[in-house]
C-alpha positions as CSV (number, residue, x, y, z in Angstrom):
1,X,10.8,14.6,19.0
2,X,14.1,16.3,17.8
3,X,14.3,17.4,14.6
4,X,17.6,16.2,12.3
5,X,19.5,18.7,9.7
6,X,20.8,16.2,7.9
7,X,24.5,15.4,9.4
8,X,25.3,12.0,10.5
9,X,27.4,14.4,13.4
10,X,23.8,15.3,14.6
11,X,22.6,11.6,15.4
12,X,23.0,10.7,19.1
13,X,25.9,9.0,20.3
14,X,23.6,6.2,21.6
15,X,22.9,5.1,17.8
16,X,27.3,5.3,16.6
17,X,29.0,3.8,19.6
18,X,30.2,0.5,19.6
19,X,29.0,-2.1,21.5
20,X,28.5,-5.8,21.9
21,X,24.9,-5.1,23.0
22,X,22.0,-4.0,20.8
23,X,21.7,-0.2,21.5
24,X,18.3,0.4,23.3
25,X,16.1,1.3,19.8
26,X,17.2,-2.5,18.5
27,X,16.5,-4.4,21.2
28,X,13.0,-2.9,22.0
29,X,12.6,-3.2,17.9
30,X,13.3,-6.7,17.5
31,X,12.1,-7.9,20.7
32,X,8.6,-6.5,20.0
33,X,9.0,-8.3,16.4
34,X,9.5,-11.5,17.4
35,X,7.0,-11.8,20.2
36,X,4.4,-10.7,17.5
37,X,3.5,-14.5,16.1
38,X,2.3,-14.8,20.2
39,X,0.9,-11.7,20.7
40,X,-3.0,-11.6,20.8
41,X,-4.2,-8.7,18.8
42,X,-7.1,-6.2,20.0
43,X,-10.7,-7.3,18.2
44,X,-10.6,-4.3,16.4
45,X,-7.0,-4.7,14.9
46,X,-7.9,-8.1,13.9
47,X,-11.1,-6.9,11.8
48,X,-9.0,-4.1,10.2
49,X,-6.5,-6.7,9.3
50,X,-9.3,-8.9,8.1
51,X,-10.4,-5.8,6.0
52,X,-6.7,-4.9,4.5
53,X,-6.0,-8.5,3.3
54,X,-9.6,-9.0,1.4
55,X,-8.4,-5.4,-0.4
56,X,-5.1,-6.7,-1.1
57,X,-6.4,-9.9,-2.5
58,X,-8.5,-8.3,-4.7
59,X,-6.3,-5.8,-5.8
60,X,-3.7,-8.4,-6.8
61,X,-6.8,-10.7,-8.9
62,X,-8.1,-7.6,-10.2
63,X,-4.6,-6.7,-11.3
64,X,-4.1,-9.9,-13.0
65,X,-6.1,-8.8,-15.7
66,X,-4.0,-5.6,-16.3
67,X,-0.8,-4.8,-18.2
68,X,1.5,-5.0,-14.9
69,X,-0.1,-8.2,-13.7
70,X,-0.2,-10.1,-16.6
71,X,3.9,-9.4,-17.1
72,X,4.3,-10.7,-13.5
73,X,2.6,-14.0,-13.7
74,X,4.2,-14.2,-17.4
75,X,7.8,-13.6,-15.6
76,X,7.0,-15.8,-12.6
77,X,5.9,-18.6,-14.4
78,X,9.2,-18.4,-16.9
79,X,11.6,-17.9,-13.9
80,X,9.5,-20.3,-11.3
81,X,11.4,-22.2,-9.3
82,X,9.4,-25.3,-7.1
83,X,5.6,-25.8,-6.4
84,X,6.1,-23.7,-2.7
85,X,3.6,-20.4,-3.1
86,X,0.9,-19.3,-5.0
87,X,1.2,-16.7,-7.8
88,X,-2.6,-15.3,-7.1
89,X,-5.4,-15.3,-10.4
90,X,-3.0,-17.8,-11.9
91,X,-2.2,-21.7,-11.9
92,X,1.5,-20.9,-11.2
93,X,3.2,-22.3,-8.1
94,X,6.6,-21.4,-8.1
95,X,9.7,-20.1,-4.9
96,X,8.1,-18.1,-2.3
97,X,10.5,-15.2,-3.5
98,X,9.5,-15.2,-7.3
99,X,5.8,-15.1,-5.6
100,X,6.4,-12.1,-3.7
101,X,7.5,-10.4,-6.5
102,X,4.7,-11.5,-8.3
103,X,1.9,-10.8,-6.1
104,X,3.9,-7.5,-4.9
105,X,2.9,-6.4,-9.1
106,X,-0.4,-7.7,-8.9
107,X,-1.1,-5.7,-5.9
108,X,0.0,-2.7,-7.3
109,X,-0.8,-3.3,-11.3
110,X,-3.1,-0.2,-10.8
111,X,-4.2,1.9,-8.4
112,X,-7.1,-0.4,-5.9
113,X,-4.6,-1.3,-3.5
114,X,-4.8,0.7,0.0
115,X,-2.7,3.5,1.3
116,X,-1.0,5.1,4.5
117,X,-0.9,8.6,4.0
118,X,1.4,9.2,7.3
119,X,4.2,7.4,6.0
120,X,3.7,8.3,2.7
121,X,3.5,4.5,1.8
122,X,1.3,1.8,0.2
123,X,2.1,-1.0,2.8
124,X,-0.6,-3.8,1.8
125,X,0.9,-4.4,-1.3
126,X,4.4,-5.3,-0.2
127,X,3.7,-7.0,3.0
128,X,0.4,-9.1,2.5
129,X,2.7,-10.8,-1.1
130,X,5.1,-11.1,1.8
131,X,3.3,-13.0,4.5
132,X,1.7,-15.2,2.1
133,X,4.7,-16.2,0.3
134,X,6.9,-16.7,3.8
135,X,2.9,-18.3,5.3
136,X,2.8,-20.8,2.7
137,X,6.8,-21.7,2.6
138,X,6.3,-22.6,6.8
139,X,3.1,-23.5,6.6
140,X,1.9,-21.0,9.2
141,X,-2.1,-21.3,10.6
142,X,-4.6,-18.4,9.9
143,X,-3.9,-16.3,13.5
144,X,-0.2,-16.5,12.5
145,X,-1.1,-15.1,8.7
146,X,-3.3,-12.2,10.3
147,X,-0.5,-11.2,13.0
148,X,2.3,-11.4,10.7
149,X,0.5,-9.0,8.4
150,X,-0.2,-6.3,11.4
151,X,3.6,-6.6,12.2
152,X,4.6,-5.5,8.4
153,X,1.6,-2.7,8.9
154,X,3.1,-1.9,12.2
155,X,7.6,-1.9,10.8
156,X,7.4,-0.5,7.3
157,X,5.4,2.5,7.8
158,X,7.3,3.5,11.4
159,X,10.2,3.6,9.0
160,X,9.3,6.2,6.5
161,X,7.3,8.5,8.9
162,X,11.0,8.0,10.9
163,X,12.7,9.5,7.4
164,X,10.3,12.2,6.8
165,X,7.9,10.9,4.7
166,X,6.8,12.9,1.7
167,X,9.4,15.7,2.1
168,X,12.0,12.6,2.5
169,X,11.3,12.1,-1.1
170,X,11.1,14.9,-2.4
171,X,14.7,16.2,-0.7
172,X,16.3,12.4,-1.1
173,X,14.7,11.2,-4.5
174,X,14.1,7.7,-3.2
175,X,11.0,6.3,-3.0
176,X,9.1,5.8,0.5
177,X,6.7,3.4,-0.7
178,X,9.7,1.0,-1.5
179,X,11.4,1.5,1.6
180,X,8.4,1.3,3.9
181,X,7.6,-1.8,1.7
182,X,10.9,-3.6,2.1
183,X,11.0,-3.4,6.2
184,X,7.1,-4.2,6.1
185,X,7.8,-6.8,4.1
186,X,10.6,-8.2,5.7
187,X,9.1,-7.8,9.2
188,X,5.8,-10.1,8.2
189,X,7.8,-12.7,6.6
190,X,10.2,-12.8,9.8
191,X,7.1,-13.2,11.8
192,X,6.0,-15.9,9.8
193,X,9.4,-18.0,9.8
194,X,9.3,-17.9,13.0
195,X,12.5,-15.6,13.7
196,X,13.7,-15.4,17.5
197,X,14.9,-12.0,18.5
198,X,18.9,-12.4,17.5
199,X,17.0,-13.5,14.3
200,X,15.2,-10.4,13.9
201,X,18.4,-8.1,14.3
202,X,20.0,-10.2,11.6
203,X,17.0,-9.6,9.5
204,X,16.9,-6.4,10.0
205,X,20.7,-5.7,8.9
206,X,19.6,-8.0,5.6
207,X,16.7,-6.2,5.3
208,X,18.8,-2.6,5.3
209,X,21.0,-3.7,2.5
210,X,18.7,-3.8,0.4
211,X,16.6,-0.7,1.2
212,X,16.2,0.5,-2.6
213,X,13.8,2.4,-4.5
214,X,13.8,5.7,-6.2
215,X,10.8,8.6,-6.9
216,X,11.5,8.3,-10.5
217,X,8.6,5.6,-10.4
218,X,6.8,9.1,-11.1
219,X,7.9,8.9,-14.8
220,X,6.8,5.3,-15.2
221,X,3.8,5.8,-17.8
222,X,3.2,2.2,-18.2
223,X,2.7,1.1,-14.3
224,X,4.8,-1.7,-14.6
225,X,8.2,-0.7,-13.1
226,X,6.3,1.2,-10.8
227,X,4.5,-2.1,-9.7
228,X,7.8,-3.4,-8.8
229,X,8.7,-0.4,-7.0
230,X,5.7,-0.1,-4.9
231,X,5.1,-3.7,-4.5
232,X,7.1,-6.4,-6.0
233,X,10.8,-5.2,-5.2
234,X,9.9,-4.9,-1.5
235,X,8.0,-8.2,-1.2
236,X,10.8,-10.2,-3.1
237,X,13.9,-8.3,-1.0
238,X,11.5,-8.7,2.4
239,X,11.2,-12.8,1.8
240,X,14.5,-12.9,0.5
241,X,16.3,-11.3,3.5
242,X,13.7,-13.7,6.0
243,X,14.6,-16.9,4.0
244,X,18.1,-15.8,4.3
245,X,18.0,-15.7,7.6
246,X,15.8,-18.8,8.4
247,X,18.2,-20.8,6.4
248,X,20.9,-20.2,9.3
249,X,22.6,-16.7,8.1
250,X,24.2,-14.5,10.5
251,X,24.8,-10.6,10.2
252,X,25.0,-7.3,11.4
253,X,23.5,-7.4,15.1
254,X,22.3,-4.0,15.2
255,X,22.5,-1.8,11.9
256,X,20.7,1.1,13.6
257,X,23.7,1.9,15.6
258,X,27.7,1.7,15.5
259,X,29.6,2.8,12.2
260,X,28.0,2.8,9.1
261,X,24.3,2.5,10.0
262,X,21.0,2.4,8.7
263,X,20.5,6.1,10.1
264,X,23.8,7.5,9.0
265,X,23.2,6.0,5.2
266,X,19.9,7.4,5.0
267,X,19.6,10.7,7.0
268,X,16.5,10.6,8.8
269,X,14.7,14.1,9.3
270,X,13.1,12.9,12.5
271,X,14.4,11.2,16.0
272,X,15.0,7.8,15.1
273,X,13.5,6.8,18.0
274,X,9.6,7.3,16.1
275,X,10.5,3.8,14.8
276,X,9.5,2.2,18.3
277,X,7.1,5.3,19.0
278,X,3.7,3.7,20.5
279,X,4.6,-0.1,19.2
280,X,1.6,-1.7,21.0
281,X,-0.6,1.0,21.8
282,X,-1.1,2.5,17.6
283,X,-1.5,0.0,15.1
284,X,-0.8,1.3,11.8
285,X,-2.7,-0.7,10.3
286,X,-5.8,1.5,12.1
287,X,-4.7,4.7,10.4
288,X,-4.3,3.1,6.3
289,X,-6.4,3.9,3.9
290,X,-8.9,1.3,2.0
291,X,-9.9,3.3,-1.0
292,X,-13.4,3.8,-2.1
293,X,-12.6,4.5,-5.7
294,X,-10.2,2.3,-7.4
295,X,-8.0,5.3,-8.7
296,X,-5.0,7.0,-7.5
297,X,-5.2,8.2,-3.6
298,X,-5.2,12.2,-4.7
299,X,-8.5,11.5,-6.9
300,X,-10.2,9.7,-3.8
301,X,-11.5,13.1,-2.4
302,X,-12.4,15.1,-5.5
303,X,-14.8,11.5,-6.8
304,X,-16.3,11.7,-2.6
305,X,-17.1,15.5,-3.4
306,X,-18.5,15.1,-6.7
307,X,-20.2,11.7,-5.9
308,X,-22.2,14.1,-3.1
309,X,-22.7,16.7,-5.1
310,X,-24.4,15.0,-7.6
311,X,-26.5,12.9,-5.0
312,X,-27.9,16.1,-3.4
313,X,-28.4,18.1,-6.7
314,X,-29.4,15.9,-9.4
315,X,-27.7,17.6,-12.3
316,X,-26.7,16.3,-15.9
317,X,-23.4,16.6,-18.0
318,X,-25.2,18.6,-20.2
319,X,-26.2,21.0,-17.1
320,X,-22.8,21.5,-16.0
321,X,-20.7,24.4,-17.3
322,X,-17.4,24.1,-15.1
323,X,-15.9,21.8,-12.9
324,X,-13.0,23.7,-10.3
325,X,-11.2,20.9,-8.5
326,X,-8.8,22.1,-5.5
327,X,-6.5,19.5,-4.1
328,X,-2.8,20.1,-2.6
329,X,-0.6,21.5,-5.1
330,X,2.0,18.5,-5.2
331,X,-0.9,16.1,-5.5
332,X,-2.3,17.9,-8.2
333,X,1.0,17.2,-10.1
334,X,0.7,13.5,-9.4
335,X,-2.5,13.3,-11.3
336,X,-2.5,15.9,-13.6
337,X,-4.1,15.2,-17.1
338,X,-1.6,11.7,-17.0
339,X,-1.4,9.3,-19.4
340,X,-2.5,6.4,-17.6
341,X,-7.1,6.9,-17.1
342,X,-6.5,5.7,-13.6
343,X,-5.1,8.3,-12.2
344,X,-5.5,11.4,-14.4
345,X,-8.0,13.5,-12.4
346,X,-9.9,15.3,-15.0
347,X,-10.8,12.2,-17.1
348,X,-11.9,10.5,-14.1
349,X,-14.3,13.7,-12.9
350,X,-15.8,13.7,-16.5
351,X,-16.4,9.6,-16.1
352,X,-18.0,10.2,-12.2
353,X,-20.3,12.9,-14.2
354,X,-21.8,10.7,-17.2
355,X,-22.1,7.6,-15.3
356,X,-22.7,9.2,-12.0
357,X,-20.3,6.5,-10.3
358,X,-16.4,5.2,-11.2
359,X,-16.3,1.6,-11.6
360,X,-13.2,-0.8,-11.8
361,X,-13.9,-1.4,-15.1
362,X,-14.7,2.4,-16.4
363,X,-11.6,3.3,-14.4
364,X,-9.1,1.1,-16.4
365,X,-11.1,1.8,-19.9
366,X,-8.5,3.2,-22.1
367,X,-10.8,3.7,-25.0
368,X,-12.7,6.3,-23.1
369,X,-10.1,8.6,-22.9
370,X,-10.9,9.2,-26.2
371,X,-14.4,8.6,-26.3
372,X,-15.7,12.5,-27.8
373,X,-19.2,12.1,-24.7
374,X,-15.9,12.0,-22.2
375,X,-13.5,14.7,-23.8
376,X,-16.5,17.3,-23.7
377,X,-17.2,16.6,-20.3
378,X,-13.3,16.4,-19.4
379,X,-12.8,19.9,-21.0
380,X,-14.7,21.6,-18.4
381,X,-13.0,20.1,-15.4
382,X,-10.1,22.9,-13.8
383,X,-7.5,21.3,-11.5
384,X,-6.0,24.1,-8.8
385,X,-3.1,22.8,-7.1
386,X,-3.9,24.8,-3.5
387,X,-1.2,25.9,-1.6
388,X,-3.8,26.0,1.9
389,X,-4.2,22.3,1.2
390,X,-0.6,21.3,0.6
391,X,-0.5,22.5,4.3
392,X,-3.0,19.9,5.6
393,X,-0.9,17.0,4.1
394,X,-0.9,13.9,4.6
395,X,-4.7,14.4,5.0
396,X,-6.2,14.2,1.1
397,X,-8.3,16.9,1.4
398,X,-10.7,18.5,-2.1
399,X,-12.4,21.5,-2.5
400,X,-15.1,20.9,-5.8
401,X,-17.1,23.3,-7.2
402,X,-19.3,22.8,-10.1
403,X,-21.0,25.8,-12.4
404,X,-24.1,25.5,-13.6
405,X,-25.2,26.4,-17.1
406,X,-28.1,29.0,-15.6
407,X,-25.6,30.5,-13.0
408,X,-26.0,28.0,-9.9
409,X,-22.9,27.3,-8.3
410,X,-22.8,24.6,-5.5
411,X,-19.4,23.7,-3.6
412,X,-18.7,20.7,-1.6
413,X,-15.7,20.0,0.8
414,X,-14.3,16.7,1.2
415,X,-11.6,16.8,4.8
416,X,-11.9,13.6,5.5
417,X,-12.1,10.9,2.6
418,X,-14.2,7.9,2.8
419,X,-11.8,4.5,3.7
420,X,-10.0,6.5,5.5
421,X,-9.6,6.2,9.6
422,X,-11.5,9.1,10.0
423,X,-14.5,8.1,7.9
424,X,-13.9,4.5,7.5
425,X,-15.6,2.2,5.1
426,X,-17.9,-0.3,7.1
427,X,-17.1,-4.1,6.4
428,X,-19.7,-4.4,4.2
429,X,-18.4,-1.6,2.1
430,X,-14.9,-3.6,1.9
431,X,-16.6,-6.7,1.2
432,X,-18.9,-5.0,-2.2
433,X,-15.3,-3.4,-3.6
434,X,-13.8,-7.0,-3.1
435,X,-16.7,-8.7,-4.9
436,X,-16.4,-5.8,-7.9
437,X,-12.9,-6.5,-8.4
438,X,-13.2,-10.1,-7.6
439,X,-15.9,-11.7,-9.3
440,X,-15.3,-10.9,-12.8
441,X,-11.9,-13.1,-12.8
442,X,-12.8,-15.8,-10.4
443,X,-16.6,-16.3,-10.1
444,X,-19.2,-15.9,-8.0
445,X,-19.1,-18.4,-5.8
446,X,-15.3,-18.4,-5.3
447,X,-15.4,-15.1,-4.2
448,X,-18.1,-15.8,-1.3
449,X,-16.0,-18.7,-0.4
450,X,-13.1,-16.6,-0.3
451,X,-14.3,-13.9,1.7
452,X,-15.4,-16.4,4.2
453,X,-12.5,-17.8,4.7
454,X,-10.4,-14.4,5.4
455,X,-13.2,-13.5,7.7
456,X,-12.7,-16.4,9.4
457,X,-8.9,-16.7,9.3
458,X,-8.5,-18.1,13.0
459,X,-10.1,-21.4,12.1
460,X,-7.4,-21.8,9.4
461,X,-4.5,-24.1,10.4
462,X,-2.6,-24.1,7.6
463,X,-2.7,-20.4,5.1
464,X,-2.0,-22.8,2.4
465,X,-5.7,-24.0,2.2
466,X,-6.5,-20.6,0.5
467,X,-4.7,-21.8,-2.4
468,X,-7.2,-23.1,-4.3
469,X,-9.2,-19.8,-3.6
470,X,-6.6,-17.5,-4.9
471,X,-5.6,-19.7,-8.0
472,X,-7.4,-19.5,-11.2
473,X,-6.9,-22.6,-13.9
C-alpha cells in the first residue's frame, strides 16, 4: 500500500477527477454494500456475529443501570418521538433515531462493550444500536438483522484502519471510534432499509457529512459524553443519514472522489484503496475483540496475567510485596490511576488480588476505591508505560510481575489476550459474561430466552419480536 504525507496533491488523480461515473473505489464499495442483505455469510462469520450481538446486548442492559445509561433512556424518553424502536432495559419506544442514540450510550455506558484494536475502534456499540433501530423501523427478519450487522463490522472499521488508526488520532485529534462508528453505523442501517447501490453512494455522501468526533472524549471523567462519542453520536448520524436516504433523498454520487472529498477533508495516512481491501475474503468482525473483563481494553491483559498468576501460585494480598505492570506507554496513559474504577489499572489489579476475579459489579463499585483493604493493596501496584510494547500495537500486550514478601518473584506474559481472535473466548464463555451482566436487570429466565433467540436468529422473521426480550417494565 502507498503511504500518504498528508497533502491532498498526493492523492491519486483517480480519486479528484471529475466524472459522471463512480470512480472504481465507490462503485466496488457500494456495490458490495448493497448486495450484503443477499449475501450468505460463512458459518463461522455468522456464529461470530451471533457472539458480538449477545455482548452488545448485554453491554447496553448492563449499562442501563449506570450513570451514562440511565441519562440516555431519561433523554429518550423526554425527546421520544412514535412507538417505532426499542430503547433496550427500558419500557420506552420512541423514533428509530432517538433509539440509536440511546442504545449507542447504553452500549458504551462503561467499558463491557467489545473492541477492534486494528482500527482503533469500538464498532459493536454504534452499529448493533444501528441495525436494530433501522431492523425494527423496516421490519427486517433475523438473517437480515445478523448480515446487516457484519456489513457495519465490515465499513466502519476499513475506514479508520484507511486513516491511520491510532496515530490518526493522535496527529488529527478526532476520534476513530466515532468515525469508524458513523460509517459502521450507517452501512448496517443501509443494509437494513434495503438501499440499492445508487442508494448506498448517496448514503455514503450523508454519511460523510456528518463524520464528527474528537479525542477529547479522553477528558470526559464522567463517561457520559464519551458514551455519545463512542456510541450514541454514530448510531444516531448512521440511522439518520439511512432514513434520509430511504425517505427519497438524493446526494453526492461518489464523495470519495472529485473536488472536495471524503479523502481530501480528512487526510488519510494510508492508500485509500484499504477501504475495499479483502471485502469478502476478511470479515472484521473475525478480528474484534469480545472482552473477558468488563474494564477498559488496556487492563484486559494485565487482569489475564494476574488472573494466571494467581491460579498457578496460590498467593494472598497479604503475601504480595509489589505488583510491576508493563503495558504500551500510550495505553498506560489511558488508564492510569483515573478517576473512573473501570478503567484505572491499579485499582482494578488490587480488586483481581483480594477477590481473586473482577466482576461487573466489583468493577463499577465506586465505594471501593476508597475502601482502606483496596488502597493497601492498590499502593503496591507500579504501572511502566513500555516503549518495546508501544511497538507491538494494536496487539494489547502485559508484562506482570509480582514480588513476594520472602523474595519470590514470578513473572507472567500475556501476548495475546483472551476474546481476542487470537485466543478467542469459546461460545460458552460469551454466553456466562452475557448472563453476568444480564441477569441482574432482566431475570433469569429472560435472559435464557434471550440468548436463544439471538442464537437462533435465522428463524426470526421479523427482529421486532425481540422486543419484549430487550424491554424491561
Amino acid at each position: 500500500m502507498l503511504a500518504y504525507a498528508g497533502s491532498a496533491a498526493l492523492l491519486p488523480r483517480l480519486l479528484r477527477a471529475e466524472s459522471p461515473q463512480p470512480s472504481p473505489l465507490m462503485a466496488t464499495l457500494s456495490g458490495y454494500m448493497s448486495a450484503a442483505a443477499n449475501r450468505p455469510l460463512p458459518a463461522e462469520v455468522v456464529e461470530k456475529t451471533k457472539q458480538m450481538i449477545l455482548d452488545s446486548f448485554a453491554a447496553m442492559i448492563s449499562g442501563s443501570t449506570l450513570p451514562p445509561g440511565k441519562f440516555a433512556i431519561s433523554f429518550a424518553r423526554a425527546d421520544s418521538g412514535g412507538n417505532v424502536a426499542t430503547v433496550v432495559g427500558s419500557n420506552v419506544l420512541c423514533g428509530p433515531i432517538e433509539a440509536a442514540l440511546a442504545n449507542g450510550m447504553l452500549a458504551h455506558s462503561d467499558e463491557t462493550d467489545d473492541t477492534h484494536p486494528p482500527s482503533q475502534s469500538h464498532p459493536g456499540a454504534a452499529v448493533i444500536p444501528a441495525a436494530l433501530a433501522a431492523g425494527e423501523k423496516f421490519g427486517i427478519d433475523g438473517t437480515r438483522f445478523l448480515r446487516a450487522v457484519t456489513l457495519g463490522y465490515d465499513i466502519g472499521p476499513r475506514v479508520t484502519i484507511t486513516l491511520g488508526k491510532l496515530q490518526y488520532m493522535m496527529d488529527s485529534h478526532r476520534s476513530t471510534h466515532a468515525l469508524s462508528g458513523i460509517f459502521g453505523a450507517a452501512a448496517a442501517a443501509g443494509c437494513a432499509a434495503g438501499l440499492n447501490t445508487q442508494q448506498m453512494r448517496w448514503l455514503l455522501s450523508w454519511t460523510a457529512q456528518q463524520a464528527s468526533g474528537l479525542a477529547s472524549w479522553q477528558r470526559d471523567t464522567d463517561h457520559i459524553e464519551k458514551a455519545f462519542d463512542f456510541g450514541g453520536m454514530p448510531a444516531r448520524s448512521g440511522v439518520t443519514a439511512a432514513l434520509i436516504v430511504a425517505a427519497g433523498a438524493t446526494g453526492v454520487d461518489d464523495i470519495l472522489s472529485g473536488t472536495d472529498n471524503f479523502f481530501e477533508a480528512f487526510q488519510p495516512k494510508n492508500d485509500p484503496s484499504m477501504l475495499i481491501d479483502k471485502l469478502g475474503e476478511r470479515y472484521e468482525i473475525t478480528r474484534t475483540q469480545v472482552k473477558k473483563w468488563t474494564v477498559g481494553a488496556p487492563i484486559q491483559a494485565p487482569l489475564d496475567a494476574l488472573d494466571l498468576l494467581l491460579r498457578k501460585y496460590k498467593f494472598e494480598p497479604a503475601q504480595v510485596k509489589q505488583i510491576t505492570v508493563k503495558v504500551a506507554t500510550d495505553e498506560a496513559k489511558i488508564v492510569n490511576n483515573r478517576e473512573i474504577s473501570d478503567i484505572n489499572l491499579q485499582h482494578l489489579m488490587a480488586v483481581m488480588l483480594i477477590d481473586k476475579t473482577v466482576s461487573f459489579a466489583a468493577a463499577h463499585d465506586i465505594a471501593r476505591m476508597k475502601d482502606p483493604a483496596v488502597l493497601k493493596e492498590r499502593a503496591k501496584v507500579q504501572l511502566i508505560g513500555d516503549d518495546e510494547l508501544e511497538r507491538h500495537m494494536p496487539d494489547r500486550e502485559a508484562i506482570v510481575e509480582v514480588t513476594l514478601t520472602d523474595g519470590a518473584k514470578h513473572s507472567e506474559y500475556v501476548k495475546t489476550v483472551r476474546g481476542s481472535a487470537g485466543n478467542p473466548m469459546t461460545r460458552e464463555e460469551v454466553i456466562a459474561k452475557a448472563k453476568d451482566l444480564i441477569t441482574p436487570v432482566m431475570g433469569a429466565a429472560t435472559t435464557a430466552n434471550l440468548i436463544e433467540q439471538i442464537f437462533d436468529l435465522e428463524k426470526l422473521k421479523d427482529i421486532r419480536a425481540l422486543r419484549p426480550l430487550l424491554r424491561k417494565s
